[in-house]
C-alpha positions in Angstrom: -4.1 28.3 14.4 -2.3 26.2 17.1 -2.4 22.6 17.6 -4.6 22.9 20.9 -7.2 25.1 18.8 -7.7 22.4 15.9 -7.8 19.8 18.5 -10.9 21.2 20.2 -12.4 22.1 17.3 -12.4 18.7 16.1 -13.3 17.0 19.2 -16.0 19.2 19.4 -17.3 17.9 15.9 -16.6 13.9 16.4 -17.7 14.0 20.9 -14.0 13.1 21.5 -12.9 15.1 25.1 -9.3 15.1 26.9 -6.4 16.8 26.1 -3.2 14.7 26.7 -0.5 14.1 23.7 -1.8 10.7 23.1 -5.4 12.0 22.3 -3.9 14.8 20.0 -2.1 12.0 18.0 -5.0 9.7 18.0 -7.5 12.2 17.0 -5.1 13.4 14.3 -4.0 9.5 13.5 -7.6 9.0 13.1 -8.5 11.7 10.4 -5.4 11.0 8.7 -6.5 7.2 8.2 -9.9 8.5 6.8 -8.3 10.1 4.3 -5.3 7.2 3.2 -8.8 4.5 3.1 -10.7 6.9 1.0 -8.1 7.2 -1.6 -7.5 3.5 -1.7 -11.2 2.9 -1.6 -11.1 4.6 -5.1 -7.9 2.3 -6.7 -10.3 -0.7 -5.4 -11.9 -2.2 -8.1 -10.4 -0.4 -11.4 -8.9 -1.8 -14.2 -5.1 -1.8 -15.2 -6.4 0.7 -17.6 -8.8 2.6 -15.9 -6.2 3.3 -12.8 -4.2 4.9 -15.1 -6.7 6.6 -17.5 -6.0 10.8 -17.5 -9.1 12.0 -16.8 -8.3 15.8 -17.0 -6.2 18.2 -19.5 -3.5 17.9 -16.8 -3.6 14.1 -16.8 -5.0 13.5 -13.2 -5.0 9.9 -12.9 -6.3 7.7 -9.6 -3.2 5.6 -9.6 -1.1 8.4 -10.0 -2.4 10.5 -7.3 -2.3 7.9 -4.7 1.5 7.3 -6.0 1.7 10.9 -5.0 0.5 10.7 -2.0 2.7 8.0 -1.0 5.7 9.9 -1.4 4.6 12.8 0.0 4.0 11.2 3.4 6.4 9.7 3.2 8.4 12.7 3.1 6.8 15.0 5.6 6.4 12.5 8.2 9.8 10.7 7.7 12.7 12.5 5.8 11.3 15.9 7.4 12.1 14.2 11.1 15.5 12.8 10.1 13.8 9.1 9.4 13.7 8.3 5.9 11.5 6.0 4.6 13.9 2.5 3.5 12.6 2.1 0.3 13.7 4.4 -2.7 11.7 7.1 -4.2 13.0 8.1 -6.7 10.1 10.1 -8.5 10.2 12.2 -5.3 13.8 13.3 -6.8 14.2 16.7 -8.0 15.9 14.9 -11.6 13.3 12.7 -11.9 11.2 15.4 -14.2 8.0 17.7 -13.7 5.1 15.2 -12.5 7.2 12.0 -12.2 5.0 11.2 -8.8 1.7 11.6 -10.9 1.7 8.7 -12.7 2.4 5.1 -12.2 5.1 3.5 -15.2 3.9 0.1 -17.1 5.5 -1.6 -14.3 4.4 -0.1 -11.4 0.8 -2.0 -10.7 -2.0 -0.4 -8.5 -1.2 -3.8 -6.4 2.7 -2.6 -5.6 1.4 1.6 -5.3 -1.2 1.2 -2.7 1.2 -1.8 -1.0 4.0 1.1 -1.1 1.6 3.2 0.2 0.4 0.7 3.0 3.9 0.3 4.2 4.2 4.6 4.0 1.6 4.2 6.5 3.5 2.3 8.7 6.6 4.1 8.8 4.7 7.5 9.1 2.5 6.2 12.4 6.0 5.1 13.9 7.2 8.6 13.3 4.4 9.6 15.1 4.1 6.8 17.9 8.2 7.7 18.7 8.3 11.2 18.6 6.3 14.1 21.0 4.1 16.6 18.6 6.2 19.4 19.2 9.7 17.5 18.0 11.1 19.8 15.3 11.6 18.9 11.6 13.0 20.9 8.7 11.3 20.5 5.2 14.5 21.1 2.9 12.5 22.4 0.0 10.4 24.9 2.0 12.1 28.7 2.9 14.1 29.0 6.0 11.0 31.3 6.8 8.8 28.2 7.1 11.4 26.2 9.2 11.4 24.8 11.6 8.5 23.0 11.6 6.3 20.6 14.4 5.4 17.1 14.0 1.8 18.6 14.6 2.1 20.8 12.0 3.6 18.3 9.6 0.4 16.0 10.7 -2.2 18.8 10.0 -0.4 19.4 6.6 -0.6 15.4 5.2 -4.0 15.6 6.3 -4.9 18.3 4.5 -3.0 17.0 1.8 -4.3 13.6 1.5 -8.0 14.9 2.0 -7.6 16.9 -1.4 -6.5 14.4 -3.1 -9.5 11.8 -1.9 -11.3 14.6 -2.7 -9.9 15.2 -6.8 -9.9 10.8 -7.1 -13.7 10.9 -5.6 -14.6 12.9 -8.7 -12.4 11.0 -11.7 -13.7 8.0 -10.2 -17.6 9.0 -10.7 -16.4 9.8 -14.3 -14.7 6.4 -14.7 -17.5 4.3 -13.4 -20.7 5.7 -11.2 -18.7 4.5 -8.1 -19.1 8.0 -5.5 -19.0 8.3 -2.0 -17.1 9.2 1.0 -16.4 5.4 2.0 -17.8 2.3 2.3 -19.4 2.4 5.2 -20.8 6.2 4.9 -21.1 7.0 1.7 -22.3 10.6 2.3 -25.0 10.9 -0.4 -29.0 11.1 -0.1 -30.0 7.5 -1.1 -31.4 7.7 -5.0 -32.0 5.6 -8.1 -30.7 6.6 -11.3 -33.9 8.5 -12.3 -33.5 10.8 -9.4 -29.9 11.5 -9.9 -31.7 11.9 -13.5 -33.8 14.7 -12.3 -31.4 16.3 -9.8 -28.9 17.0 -12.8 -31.5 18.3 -14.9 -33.3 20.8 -12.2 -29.4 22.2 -12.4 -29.3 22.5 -15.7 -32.2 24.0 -14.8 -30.7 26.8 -12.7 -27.8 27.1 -14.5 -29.2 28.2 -18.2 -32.0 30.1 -15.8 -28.9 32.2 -14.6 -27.0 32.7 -18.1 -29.7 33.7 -19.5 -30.6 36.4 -16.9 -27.1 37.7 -17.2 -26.7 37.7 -21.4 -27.2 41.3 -22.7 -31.0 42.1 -23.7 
């Protein structure tokens, strides 16, 4: 799907119009934002412990996953366009071990990942800001199939990426602490006390035990 496609699409869904290079990075800027908040929005309010806390057999963490996230941007919209980000990463290095950017060390506090992270965001929107959407990159650890690749592509790609992961810290967090939502300001969910989040659970329990049974053997 081509840049111009997604664009209109998406204007179509948030009442945006135009069609110039500066609305195509805004609009994309602006979804990209959404996404970095959301996952901070999540680190906000946890404990040293709690950030860190696996929450899943493969260790998914909230600190850790913004951690990745940083470095990943930092990567696709820096290193990719020949304008590495000036702080060292060096879980993003191939010797640094399976799953080195999913975690944060004993020293690393969620106060210096989601600064790091703040500052990726700089650096990335000054990639963007300098260079025209169609400015070529190369990914080194992609095929030569896959290269070269766009700015714009490398955009729709970190917002895809970062949307997945607000979307896997959205859920640890619920199991943390209750806290849920899209974002501050739109949390996304029908309004509720506890009892009917009570009820709604159990009418899918409901469904669900409705529908094993119906499919166990008679």
């Amino acid at each position: 799907m081509s840049g111009t496609k997604l664009s209109g699409m998406v204007r179509v869904m948030d009442g945006r119009s135009g069609g110039t290079g500066a609305d195509e990075k805004a609009m994309l800027l602006h979804y990209l934002q959404l996404g970095r908040e959301a996952l901070l929005w999540k680190l906000d309010g946890l404990s040293e412990n709690d950030a860190r806390l696996p929450m899943t057999s493969t260790g998914t963490n909230v600190l850790g996953v913004v951690k990745h996230v940083a470095g990943t941007e930092a990567e696709y919209l820096g290193l990719v366009f020949g304008r590495p980000f000036a702080e060292p990463l060096p879980w993003m290095e191939e010797e640094a071990g399976p799953n080195a950017d999913m975690f944060a060390t004993a020293q690393e506090s969620p106060a210096d990942v989601s600064g790091l992270y703040r500052r990726v965001w700089a650096h990335s929107d000054a990639t963007v800001s300098a260079l025209d959407l169609g400015t070529l990159g190369q990914v080194p650890w992609w095929s030569s199939s896959a290269n070269p690749v766009t700015l714009n592509r490398m955009l729709v790609h970190v917002i895809a990426e970062t949307h997945r992961h607000a979307g896997h810290v959205d859920v640890v967090r619920e199991q943390l602490d209750g806290v849920a939502g899209m974002r501050p300001q739109a949390l996304n969910l029908p309004d509720g006390a506890e009892t009917f989040w009570h009820d709604y659970r159990e009418r899918l329990q409901g469904i669900a035990e409705t529908v094993k049974r119906a499919s166990e053997p008679q």
